[in-house]
N, C-alpha and C positions, 0 to 999 in steps of 0.2 A: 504494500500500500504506500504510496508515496506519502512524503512529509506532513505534504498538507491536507492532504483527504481526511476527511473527520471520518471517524470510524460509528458504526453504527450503535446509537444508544441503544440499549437494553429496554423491553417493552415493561410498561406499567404490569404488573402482573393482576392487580384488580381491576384496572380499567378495560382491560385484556379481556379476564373473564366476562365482564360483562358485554363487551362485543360481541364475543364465542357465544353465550347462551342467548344473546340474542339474535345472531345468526342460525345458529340451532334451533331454536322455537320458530323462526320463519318459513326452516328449510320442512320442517315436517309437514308443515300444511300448504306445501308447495306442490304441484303437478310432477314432480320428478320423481317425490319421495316413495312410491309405492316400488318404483324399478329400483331405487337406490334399496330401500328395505330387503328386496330381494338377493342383489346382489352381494349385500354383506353378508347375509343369510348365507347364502351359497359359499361365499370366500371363506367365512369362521370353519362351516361344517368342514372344508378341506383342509383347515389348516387342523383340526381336532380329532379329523380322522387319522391325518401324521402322526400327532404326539400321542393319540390311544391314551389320554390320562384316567388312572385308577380311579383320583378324587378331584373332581374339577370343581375347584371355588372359581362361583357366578358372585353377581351382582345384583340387585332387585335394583330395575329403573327406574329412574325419577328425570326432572327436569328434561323430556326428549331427549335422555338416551337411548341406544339400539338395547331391544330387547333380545338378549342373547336369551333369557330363559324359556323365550314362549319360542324360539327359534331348538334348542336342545330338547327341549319338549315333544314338538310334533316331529322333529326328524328323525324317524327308523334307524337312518344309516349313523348315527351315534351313537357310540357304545362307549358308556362312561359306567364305572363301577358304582362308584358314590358320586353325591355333587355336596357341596357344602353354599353358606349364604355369611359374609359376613355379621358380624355385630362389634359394634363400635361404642365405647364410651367415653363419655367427655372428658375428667377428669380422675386419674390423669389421662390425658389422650390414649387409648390403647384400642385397637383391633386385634380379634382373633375370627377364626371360621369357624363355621358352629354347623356340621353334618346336617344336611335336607333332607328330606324326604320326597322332595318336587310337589308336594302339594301346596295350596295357597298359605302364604306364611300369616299365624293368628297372635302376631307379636311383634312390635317393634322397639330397634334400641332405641340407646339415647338421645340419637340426633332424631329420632322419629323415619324409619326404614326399616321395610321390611324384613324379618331376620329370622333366622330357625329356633327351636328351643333345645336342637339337638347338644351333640357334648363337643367338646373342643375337637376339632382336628385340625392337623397341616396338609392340604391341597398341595398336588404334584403340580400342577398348572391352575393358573388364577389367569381369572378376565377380568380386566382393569380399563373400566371406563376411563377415556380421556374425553375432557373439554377441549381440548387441544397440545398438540404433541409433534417433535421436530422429527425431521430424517434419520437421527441417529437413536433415537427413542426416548426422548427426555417426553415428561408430560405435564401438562396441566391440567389439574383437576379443580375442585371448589377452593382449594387454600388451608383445608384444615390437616394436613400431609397423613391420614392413617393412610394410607397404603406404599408411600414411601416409608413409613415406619416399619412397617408389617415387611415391605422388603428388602430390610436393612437389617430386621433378625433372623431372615429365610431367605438368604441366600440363592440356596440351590433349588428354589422353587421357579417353574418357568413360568415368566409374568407376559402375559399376550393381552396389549392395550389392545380394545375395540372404541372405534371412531367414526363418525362422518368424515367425508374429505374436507369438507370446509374446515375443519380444525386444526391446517397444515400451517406450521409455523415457522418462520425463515430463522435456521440456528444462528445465525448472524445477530440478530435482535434479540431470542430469546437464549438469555445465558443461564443455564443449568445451576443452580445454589445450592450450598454443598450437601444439603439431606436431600438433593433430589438423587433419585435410582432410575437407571434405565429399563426399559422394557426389553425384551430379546425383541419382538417384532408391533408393528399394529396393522390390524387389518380392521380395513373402509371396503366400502361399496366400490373403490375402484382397482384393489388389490390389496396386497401383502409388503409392507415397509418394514423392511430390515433384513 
């Protein structure tokens, strides 16, 4: 970069979010969204069929995120042992997975989300909603980091962010802070990044 070129600031990260979700709440009730729905749909079930995981920790959606569960639900060709549902508590911030049964969840944690009442367990592979998230697989989620946390003490668990493509973020702007964790990959209605 030469001397003089300014380099690019680093995005707001709450003004950010709020962009994101609200590009996201417009995109779903958009004319495009039912071919995008499907597409992710399709892209998840092949990347899930690769990794064959034993205990797949989902996510119950909120704010128009991709429904990965009502997607694992009706498709046959997925064959998952267990699934688990996070539960999250405020104080001190902590997530664990708490083993599903795929039925409608009759419980929510603290932040108020749907959650299982089962017992703890560690998921070989976690779906991790992103609001928005870079090429190399940094993400952006709400701000309150449990799932950066969660994979900062689980390491060897494979974390596979699902996303709309609008939530494609130039690494140039968004710079990764140091409790953020990468994803191995994320997969959008228009492929598989990473």
């Amino acid at each position: 970069m030469p001397s003089d070129a300014i380099a690019p600031r680093p995005i707001d990260r709450v003004l950010l979010r709020g962009t994101l979700l609200a590009a996201r709440e417009r995109f779903v009730v958009s004319p495009e969204f039912d071919q995008a729905q499907a597409e992710l749909a399709c892209n998840l079930v092949e990347v899930l069929n690769q990794l064959e995981p034993e205990c797949l920790g989902m996510y119950w959606p909120i704010r128009a995120e991709f429904n990965a569960v009502a997607v694992c639900a009706a498709d046959p060709d997925i064959v998952v042992i267990d699934k688990a549902l996070p539960w999250c508590q405020r104080s001190p911030p902590e997530m664990q997975f708490r083993r599903w049964d795929g039925a409608q969840p009759e419980r929510v944690d603290e932040c108020g989300i749907a959650t299982s009442n089962g017992p703890p367990v560690v998921p070989d592979v976690v779906l991790v909603p992103c609001l928005g998230f870079t090429a190399d697989g940094f993400r952006l989620g709400y701000g309150a980091g449990y799932f950066d946390r969660w994979q900062a003490v689980h390491p060897q668990v494979t974390a596979i962010g699902v996303a709309w493509s609008l939530g494609m973020l130039d690494a140039s702007a968004f710079v990764p802070q140091p409790h953020d964790r990468a994803l191995m990959m994320v997969v959008t209605e228009q492929g598989v990044i990473g």
